[in-house]
MIRO-447971 format. One line per field, with one value per residue (C-alpha): z, y, x; residue number from 1. Coordinates in steps of 0.5 Angstrom, whole numbers, plus 2048, in hexadecimal, padded with zeros to 3 digits. Last residue first. Layout:
! MIRO-447971
up	c(Z, ...)
north	c(Y, ...)
east	c(X, ...)
k	c(NUM, ...)
END
This chain:
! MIRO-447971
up	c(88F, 889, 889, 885, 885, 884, 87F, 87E, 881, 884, 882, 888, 886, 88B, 889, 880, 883, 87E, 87D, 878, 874, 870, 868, 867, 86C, 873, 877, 87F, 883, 883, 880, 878, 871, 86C, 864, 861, 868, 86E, 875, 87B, 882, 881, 880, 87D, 87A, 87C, 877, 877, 870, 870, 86A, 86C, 872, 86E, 869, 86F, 874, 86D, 86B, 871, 877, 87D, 87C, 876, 876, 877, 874, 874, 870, 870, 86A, 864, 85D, 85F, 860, 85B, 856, 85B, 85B, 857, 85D, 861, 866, 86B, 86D, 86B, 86D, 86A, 86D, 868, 869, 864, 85F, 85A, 859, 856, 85A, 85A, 853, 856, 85C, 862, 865, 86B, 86C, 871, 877, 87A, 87F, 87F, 880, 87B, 87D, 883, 883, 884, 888, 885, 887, 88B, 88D, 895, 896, 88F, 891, 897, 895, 88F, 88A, 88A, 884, 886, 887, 884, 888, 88B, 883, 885, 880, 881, 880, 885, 88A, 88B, 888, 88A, 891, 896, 897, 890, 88E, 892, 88F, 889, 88A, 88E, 888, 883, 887, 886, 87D, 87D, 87B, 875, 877, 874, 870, 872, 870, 870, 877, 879, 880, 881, 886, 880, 87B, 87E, 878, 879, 875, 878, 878, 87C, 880, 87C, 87E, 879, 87E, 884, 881, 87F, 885, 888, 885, 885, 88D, 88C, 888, 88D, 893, 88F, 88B, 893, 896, 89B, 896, 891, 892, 892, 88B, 889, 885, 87F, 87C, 874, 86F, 86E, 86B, 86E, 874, 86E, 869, 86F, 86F, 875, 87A, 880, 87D, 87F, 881, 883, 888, 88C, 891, 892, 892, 88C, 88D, 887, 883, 88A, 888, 886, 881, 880, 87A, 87B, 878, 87D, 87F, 885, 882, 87C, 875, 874, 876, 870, 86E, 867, 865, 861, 85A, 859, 853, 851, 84E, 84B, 84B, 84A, 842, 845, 84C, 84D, 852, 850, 849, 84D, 852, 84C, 848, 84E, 850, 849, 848, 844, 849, 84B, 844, 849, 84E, 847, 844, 84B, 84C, 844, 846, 84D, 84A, 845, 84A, 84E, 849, 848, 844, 841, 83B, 835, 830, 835, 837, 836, 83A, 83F, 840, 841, 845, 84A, 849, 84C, 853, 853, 853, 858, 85E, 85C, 85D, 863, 867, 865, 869, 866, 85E, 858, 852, 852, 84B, 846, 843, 840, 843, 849, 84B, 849, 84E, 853, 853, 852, 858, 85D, 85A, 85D, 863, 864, 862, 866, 86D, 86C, 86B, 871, 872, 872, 86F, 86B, 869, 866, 862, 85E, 85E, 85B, 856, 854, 853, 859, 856, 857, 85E, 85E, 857, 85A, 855, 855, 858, 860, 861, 85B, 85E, 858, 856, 855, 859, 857, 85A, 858, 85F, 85E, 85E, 85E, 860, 861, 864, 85F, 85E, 856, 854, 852, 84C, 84B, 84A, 847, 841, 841, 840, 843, 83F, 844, 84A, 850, 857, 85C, 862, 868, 86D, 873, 87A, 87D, 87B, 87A, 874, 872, 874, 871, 86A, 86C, 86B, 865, 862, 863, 862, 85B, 857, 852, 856, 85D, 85B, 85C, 85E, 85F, 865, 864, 85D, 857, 84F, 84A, 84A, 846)
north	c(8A3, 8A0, 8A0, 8A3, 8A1, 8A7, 8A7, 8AD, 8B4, 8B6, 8BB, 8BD, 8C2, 8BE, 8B9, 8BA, 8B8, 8B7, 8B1, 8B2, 8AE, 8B1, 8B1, 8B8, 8BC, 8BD, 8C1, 8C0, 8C7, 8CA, 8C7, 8C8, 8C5, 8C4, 8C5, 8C9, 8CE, 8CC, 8D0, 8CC, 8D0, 8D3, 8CE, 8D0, 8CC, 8C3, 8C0, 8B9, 8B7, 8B6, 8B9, 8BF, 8BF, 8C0, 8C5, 8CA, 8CA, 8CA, 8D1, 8D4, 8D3, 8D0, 8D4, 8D6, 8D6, 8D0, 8CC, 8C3, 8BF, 8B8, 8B2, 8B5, 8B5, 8BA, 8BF, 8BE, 8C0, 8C6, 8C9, 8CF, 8D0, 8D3, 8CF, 8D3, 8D1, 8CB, 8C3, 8BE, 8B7, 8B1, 8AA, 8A5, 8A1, 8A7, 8A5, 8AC, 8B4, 8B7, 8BB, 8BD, 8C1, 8C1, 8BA, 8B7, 8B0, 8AD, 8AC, 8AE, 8AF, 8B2, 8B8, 8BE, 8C5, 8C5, 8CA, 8CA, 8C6, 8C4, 8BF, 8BB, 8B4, 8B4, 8AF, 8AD, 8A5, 8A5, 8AB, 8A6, 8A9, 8AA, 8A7, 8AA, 8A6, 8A4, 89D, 8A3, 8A3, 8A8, 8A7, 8AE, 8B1, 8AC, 8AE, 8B5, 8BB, 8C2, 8C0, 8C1, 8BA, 8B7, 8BD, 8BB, 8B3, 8B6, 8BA, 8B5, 8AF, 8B5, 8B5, 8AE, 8AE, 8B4, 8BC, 8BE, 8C6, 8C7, 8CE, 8D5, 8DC, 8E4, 8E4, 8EB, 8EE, 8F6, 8F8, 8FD, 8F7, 8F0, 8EB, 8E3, 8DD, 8D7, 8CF, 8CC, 8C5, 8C3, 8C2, 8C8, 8CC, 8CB, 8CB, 8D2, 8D5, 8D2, 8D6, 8DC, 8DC, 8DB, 8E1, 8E5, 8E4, 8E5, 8EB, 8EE, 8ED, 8E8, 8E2, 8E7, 8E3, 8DD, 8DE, 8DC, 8E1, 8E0, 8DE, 8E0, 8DD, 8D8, 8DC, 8DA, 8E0, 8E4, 8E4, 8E7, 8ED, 8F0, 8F6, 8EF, 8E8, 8E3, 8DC, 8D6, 8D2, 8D4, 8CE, 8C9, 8C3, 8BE, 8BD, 8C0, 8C2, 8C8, 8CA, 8CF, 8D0, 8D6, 8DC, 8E2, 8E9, 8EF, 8F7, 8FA, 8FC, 8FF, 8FE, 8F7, 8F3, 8F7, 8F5, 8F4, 8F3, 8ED, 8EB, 8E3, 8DE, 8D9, 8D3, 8CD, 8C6, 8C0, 8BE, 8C1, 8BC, 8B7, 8B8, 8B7, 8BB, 8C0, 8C1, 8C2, 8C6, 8CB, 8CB, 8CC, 8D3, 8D0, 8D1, 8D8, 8DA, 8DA, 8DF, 8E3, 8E4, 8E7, 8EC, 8EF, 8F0, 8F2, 8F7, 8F9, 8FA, 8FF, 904, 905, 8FF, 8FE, 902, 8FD, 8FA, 8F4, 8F2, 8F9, 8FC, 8F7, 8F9, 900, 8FF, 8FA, 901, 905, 902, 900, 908, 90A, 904, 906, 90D, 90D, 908, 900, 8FA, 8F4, 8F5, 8EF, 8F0, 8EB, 8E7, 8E9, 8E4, 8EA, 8E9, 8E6, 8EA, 8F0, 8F0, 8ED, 8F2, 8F8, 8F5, 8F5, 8FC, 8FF, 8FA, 8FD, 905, 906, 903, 905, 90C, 90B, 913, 90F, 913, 917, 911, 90D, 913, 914, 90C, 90C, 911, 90E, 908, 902, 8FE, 8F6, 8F7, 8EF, 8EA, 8E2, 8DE, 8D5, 8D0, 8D1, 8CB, 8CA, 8C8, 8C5, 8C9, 8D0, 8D7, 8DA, 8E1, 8E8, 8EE, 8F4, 8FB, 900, 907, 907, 902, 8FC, 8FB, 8FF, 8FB, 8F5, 8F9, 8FB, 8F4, 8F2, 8F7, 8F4, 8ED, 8E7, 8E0, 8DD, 8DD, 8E3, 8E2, 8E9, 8EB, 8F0, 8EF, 8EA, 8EB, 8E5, 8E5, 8DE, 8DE, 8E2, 8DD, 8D9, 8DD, 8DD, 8D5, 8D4, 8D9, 8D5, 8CE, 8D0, 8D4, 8CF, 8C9, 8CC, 8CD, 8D4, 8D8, 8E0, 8E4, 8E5, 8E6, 8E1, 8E4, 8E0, 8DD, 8D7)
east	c(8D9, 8DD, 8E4, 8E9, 8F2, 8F6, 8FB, 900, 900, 8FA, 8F5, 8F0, 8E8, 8E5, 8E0, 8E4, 8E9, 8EF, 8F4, 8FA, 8FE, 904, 902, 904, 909, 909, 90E, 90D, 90F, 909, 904, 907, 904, 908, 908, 903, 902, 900, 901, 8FE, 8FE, 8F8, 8F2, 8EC, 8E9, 8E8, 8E4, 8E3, 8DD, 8D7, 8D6, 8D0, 8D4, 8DB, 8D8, 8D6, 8DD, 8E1, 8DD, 8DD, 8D8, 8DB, 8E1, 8E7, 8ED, 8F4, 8EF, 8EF, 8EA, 8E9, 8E6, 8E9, 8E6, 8E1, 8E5, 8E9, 8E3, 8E0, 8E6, 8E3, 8DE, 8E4, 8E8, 8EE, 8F4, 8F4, 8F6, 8F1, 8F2, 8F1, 8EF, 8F2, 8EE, 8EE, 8F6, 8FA, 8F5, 8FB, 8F9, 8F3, 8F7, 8FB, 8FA, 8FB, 8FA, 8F4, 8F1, 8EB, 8E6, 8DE, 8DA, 8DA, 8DC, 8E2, 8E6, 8ED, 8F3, 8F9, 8FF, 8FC, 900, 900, 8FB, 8F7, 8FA, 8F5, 8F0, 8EE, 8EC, 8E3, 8DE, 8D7, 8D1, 8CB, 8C7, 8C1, 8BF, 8B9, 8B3, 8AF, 8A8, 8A5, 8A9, 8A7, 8AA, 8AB, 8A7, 8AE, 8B1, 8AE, 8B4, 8B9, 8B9, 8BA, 8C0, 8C2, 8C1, 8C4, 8CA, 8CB, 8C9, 8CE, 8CB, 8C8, 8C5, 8BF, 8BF, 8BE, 8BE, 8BF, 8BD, 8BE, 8C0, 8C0, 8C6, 8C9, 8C8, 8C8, 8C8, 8C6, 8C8, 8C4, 8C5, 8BF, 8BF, 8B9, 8B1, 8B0, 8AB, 8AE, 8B5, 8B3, 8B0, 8B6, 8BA, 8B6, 8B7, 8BE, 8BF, 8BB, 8BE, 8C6, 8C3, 8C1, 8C9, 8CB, 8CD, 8D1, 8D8, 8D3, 8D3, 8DB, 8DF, 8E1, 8E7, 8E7, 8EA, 8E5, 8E0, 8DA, 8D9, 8DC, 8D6, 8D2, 8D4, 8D9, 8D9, 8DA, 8DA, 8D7, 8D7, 8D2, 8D0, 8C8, 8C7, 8C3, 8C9, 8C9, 8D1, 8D4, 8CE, 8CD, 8C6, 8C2, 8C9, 8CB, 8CD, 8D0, 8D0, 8D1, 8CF, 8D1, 8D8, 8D5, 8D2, 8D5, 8CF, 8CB, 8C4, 8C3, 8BC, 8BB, 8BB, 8BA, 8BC, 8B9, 8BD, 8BA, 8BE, 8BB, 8BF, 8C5, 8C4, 8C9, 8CD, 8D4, 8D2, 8CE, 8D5, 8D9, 8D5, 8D5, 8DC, 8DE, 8D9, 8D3, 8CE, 8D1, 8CC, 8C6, 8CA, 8CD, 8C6, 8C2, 8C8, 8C7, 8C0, 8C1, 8C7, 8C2, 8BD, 8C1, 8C4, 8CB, 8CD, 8D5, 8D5, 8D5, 8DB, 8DA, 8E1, 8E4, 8DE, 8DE, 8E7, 8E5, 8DF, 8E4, 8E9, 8E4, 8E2, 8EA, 8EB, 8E5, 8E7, 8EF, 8EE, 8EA, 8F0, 8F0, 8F3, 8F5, 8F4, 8F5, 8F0, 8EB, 8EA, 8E6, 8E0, 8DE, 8D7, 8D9, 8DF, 8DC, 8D6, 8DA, 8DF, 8D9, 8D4, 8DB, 8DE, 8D7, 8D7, 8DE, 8DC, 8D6, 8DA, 8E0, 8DE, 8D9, 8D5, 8CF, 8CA, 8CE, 8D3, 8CC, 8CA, 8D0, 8D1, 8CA, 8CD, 8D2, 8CF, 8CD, 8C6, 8C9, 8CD, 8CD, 8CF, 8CE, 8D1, 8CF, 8D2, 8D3, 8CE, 8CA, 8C3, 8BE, 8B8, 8BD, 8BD, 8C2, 8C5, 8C5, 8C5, 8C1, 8C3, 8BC, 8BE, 8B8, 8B4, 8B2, 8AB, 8AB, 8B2, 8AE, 8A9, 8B0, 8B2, 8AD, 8AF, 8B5, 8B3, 8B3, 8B3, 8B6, 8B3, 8B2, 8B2, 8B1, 8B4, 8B2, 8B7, 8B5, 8B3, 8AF, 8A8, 8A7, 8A5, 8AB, 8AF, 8AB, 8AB, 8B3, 8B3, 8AF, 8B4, 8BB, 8B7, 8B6, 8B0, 8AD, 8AE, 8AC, 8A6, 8A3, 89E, 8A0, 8A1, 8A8, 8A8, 8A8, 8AA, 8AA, 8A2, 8A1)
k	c(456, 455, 454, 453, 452, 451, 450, 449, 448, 447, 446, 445, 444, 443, 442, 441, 440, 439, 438, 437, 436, 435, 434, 433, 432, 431, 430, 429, 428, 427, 426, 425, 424, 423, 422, 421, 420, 419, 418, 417, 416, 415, 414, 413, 412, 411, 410, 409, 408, 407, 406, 405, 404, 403, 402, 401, 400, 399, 398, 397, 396, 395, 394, 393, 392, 391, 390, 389, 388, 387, 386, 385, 384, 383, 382, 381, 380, 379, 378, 377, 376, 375, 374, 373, 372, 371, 370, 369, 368, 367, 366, 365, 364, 363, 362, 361, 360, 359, 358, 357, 356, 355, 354, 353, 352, 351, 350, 349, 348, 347, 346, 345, 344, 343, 342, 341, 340, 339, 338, 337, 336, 335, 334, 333, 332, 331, 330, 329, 328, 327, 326, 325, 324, 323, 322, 321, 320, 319, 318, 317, 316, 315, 314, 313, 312, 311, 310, 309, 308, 307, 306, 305, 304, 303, 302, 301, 300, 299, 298, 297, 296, 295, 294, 293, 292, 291, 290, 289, 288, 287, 286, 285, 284, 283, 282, 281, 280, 279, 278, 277, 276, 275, 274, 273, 272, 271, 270, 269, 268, 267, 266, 265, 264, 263, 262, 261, 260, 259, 258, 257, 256, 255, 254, 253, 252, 251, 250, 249, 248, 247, 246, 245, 244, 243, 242, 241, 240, 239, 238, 237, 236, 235, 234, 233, 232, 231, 230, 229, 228, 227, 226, 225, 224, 223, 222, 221, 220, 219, 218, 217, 216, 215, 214, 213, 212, 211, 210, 209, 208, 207, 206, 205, 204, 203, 202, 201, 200, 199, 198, 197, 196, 195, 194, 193, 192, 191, 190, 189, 188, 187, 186, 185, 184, 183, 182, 181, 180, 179, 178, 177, 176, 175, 174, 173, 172, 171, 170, 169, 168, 167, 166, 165, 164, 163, 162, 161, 160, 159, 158, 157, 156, 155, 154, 153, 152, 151, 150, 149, 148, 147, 146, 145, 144, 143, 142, 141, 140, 139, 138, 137, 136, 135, 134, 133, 132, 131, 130, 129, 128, 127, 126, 125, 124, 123, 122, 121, 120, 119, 118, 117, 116, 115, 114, 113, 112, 111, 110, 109, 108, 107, 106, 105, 104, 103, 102, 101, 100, 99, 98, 97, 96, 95, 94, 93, 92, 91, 90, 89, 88, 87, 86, 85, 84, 83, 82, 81, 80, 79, 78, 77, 76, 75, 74, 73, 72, 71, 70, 69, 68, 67, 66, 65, 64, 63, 62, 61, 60, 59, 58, 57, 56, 55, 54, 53, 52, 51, 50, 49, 48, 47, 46, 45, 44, 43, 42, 41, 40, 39, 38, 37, 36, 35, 34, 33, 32, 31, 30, 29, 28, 27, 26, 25, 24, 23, 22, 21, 20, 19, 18, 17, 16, 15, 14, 13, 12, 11, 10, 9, 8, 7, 6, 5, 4, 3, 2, 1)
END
């Protein structure tokens, strides 16, 4: 069996991953993307230098898993994987962007360290030339430490070495926990994929975002989605970012040709598209796609859209029309908002406010998350609890992905809630574990107290 996979190549989707299956037809299609490539297991240096021969130079390449079973957020992604001294050296030259250079240079050495030392991040806010150049170097010393060897310099040792920590992430507690829960260790394979890294943080013309070419709240055929200006792409899913909304760019060229390709994709898969982008200086990127999991009545619209405009015809499709979406009852919901976000996955809920795992006491009982932010390390408590609420975070952050692949309520964003372990504050109401909720995931509303749902 073949262990390394390009772009152009035959592939079956077992081997290589739903991942890279879709970026062969993004390619296919002529739609702009990185140069990537998908390798298995048993790579070898060697290959990897044989590899590294169609990369541009510079070569910095981002490392991300490809498995046969879709994981959502579970395994690592390493990004920057090639940056060394002299790479940043070369780098600061062109672009005369210390930030630039030297955070994505910190951001390939902490995530490398951290992986393959099992070495938590080191604390830091805003850091100035100095801070960048001394943390770079005081992650080296800690691998040096923990390894008894020099921290890699050289391009296909930091891919060989990155290739290994991205397959090993299956065994992080996240990771264990969700192949137990869903049965898979003895299906699973992972490839991994090298891609060409393209910077939506290299200047205030460049972005990294991800869309929907469909509207999954209301099934209308329009672009929604965020971004985030000067940015890379793991921030837009780190929930502790509030991204910006992408009609904001809805005037620009990018935007045209973003919901052109959108539609290129959802015509060709047949399925409402979940799409991860990147502008760089002004130039767009596709850098992945998946299909979108939206509600069964939603679904029916989209559906009925599609038959509509020739992507499918009716015979392709079974439409449920007797689907529906459980709304509160406007009546008795008058005048008892306490908090408005975001919404990401339709339907309602009441339930009991918990903080935490250990809150979690009577598992008949219907309970409400309350964060600030989620990450793929709440991905155990998360799908203990039937509703998720966040003061950060947008239509694409952590909490808004893993509640639609669930079916779960989820409202983001919401600016006048304050949470910690213990209480939860909207505005002047104080909330304390095991109060009752009701939250709005149609329209992005949190109640005070029990609303009565109804079907519509």
């Amino acid at each position: 069996m073949k262990n390394i996979y390009y772009l152009n190549d035959e592939s079956d989707i077992n081997i290589v991953g739903n991942k890279f299956k879709n970026l062969q037809v993004i390619n296919d299609l002529k739609i702009p993307t990185p140069y990537a490539c998908l390798v298995l297991q048993d790579i070898t240096k060697k290959d990897i230098l044989n590899i590294l021969l169609d990369f541009e130079k510079p070569t910095i390449v981002s490392i991300r898993s490809s498995p046969n079973i879709s994981m959502p957020g579970m395994l690592e992604t390493i990004l920057n994987v090639g940056f060394n001294d002299y790479i940043a050296d070369k780098l600061l030259l062109e672009t005369n962007n210390f930030s630039f250079v030297y955070s994505n240079y910190l951001n390939f050495v902490e995530k490398f360290v951290n992986l393959s030392c099992n070495i938590n991040k080191l604390d830091y806010d805003k850091l100035d030339n100095v801070d960048y150049i001394n943390l770079i170097n005081k992650y080296k010393q800690e691998y040096l430490n923990k390894t008894k060897t020099l921290f890699p310099e050289d391009i296909e040792t930091q891919i060989y070495l990155s290739i290994k920590c991205i397959i090993n992430s299956k065994y992080s507690k996240r990771c264990s926990y969700y192949i137990k829960a869903n049965n898979i260790e003895d299906k699973l394979s992972i490839g991994v994929i090298i891609q060409k890294m393209v910077f939506g943080n290299i200047s205030d013309n460049s972005m990294s975002g991800v869309v929907f070419s469909r509207n999954p709240i209301t099934g209308e055929n329009m672009l929604y989605g965020g971004f985030l200006y000067n940015s890379l792409g793991e921030n837009i899913v780190n929930s502790k970012s509030n991204n910006y909304s992408i009609s904001d760019i809805q005037n620009t060229e990018q935007y045209s040709l973003l919901e052109k390709y959108s539609k290129e994709l959802e015509k060709y898969f047949k399925k409402v598209q979940d799409i991860e982008f990147c502008i760089e200086n002004k130039k767009l990127y596709i850098l992945q796609c998946r299909d979108l999991k939206i509600a069964k009545k939603i679904e029916n619209i989209v559906l009925k859209d599609m038959i509509r405009v020739g992507i499918i015809s009716k015979n392709e499709v079974d439409i449920d029309d007797l689907g529906y979406i459980e709304v509160f009852d406007e009546k008795v919901a008058l005048g008892k908002v306490i908090g408005h976000g975001i919404p990401v996955s339709n339907g309602v809920l009441v339930g009991k406010i918990i903080f935490k795992k250990d809150d979690i006491l009577d598992e008949t009982e219907k309970y409400i998350l309350v964060k600030e932010y989620t990450t793929p390390d709440d991905i155990e408590l998360m799908n203990k609890v039937h509703g998720i609420i966040t003061t950060k975070g947008g239509s694409t952050s952590h909490a808004a992905i893993i509640s639609r692949n669930n079916n779960k309520v989820c409202i983001t964003g919401i600016s006048n809630m304050i949470v910690n372990n213990e209480y939860v504050l909207f505005n002047n109401n104080t909330l304390v574990y095991g109060d009752t909720i009701s939250i709005d995931g149609n329209f992005g509303n949190v109640y005070m107290g029990e609303i009565p749902i109804i079907k519509e």
